[in-house]
C-alpha positions in Angstrom: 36.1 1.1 -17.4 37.6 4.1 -15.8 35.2 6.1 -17.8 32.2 4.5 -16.6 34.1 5.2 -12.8 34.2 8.6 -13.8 30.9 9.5 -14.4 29.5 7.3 -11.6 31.8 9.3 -9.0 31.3 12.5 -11.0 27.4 12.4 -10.7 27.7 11.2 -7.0 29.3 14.7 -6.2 27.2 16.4 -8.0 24.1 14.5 -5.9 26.1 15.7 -2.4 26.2 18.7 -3.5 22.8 19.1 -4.6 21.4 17.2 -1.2 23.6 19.1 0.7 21.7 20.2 4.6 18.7 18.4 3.1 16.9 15.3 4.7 14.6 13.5 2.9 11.1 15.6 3.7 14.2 18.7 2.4 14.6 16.9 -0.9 10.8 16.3 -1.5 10.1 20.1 -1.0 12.8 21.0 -3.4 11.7 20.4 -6.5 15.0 21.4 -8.5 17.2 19.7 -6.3 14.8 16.4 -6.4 15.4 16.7 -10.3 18.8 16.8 -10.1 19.1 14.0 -7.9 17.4 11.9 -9.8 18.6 12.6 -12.9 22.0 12.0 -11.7 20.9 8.7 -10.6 19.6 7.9 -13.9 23.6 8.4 -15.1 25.4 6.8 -12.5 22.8 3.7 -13.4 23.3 4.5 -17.6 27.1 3.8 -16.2 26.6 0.8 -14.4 24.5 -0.7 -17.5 26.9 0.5 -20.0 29.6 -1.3 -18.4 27.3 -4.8 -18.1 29.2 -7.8 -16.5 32.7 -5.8 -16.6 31.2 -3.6 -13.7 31.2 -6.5 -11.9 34.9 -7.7 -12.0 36.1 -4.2 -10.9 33.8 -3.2 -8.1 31.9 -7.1 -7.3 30.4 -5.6 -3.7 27.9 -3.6 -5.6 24.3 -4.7 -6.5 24.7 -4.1 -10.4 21.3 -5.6 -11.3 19.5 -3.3 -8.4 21.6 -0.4 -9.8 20.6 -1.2 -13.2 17.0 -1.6 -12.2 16.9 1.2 -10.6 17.8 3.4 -13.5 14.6 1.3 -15.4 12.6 2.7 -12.9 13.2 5.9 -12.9 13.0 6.2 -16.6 9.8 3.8 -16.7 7.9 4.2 -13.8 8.7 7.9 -13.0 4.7 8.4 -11.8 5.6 5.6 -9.0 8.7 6.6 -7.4 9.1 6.8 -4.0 11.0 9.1 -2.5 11.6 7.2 0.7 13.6 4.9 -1.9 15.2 8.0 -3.5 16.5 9.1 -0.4 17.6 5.7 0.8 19.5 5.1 -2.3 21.4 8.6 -1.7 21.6 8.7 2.3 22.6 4.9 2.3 24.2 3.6 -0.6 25.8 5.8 -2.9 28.2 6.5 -0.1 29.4 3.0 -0.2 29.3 3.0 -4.0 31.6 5.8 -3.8 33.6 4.3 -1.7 34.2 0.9 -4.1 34.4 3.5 -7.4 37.4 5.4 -5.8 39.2 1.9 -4.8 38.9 0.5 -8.7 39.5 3.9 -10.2 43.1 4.0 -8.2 43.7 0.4 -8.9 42.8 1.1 -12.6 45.2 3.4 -12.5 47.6 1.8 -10.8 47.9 -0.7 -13.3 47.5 1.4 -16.5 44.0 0.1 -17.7 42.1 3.2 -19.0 
């Protein structure tokens, strides 16, 4: 599990870093950086559906099925995403994801449980 944590908070950063000064008319102008993001997004999803139900017990706040969903979309319907959506998902919830991975990474820890 702590491995899954990893790469969700490891591809977070990297989306701050590549939506860094940006709003979300930014991030549509920037090709590159649009990439980026949403590739990232497509990991931290991969993550979430790797772990299946076990996400669940360590971080239950979290919208696993939307996550996971989310990833289907931007793998499947890649010709239909919005990019209000995008930006929503990284102005307004990976924040709070982060917040939850952090928490169950240091209680993983905490307790030994790689």
């Amino acid at each position: 599990m702590a491995d899954c944590l990893g790469d969700i908070l490891d591809n977070i950063a990297r989306i701050e870093g590549y939506s860094d000064g940006l709003d979300a008319v930014g991030l549509n102008q920037d090709g590159l950086r649009r990439d980026a993001v949403e590739r990232c997004l497509e990991l931290i999803c991969e993550a979430a559906y790797r772990r299946g139900d076990r996400a669940a017990e360590v971080m239950p706040d979290q919208a696993w099925e939307d996550i996971r969903g989310t990833g289907n979309r931007l793998r499947h319907a890649y010709d239909r995403i919005d990019l209000a959506f995008v930006w929503t998902v990284v102005s307004e919830r990976l924040p709070h994801l982060k917040a939850d991975a952090e928490r169950a990474l240091e209680r993983l820890q905490a307790n030994g449980k790689p």
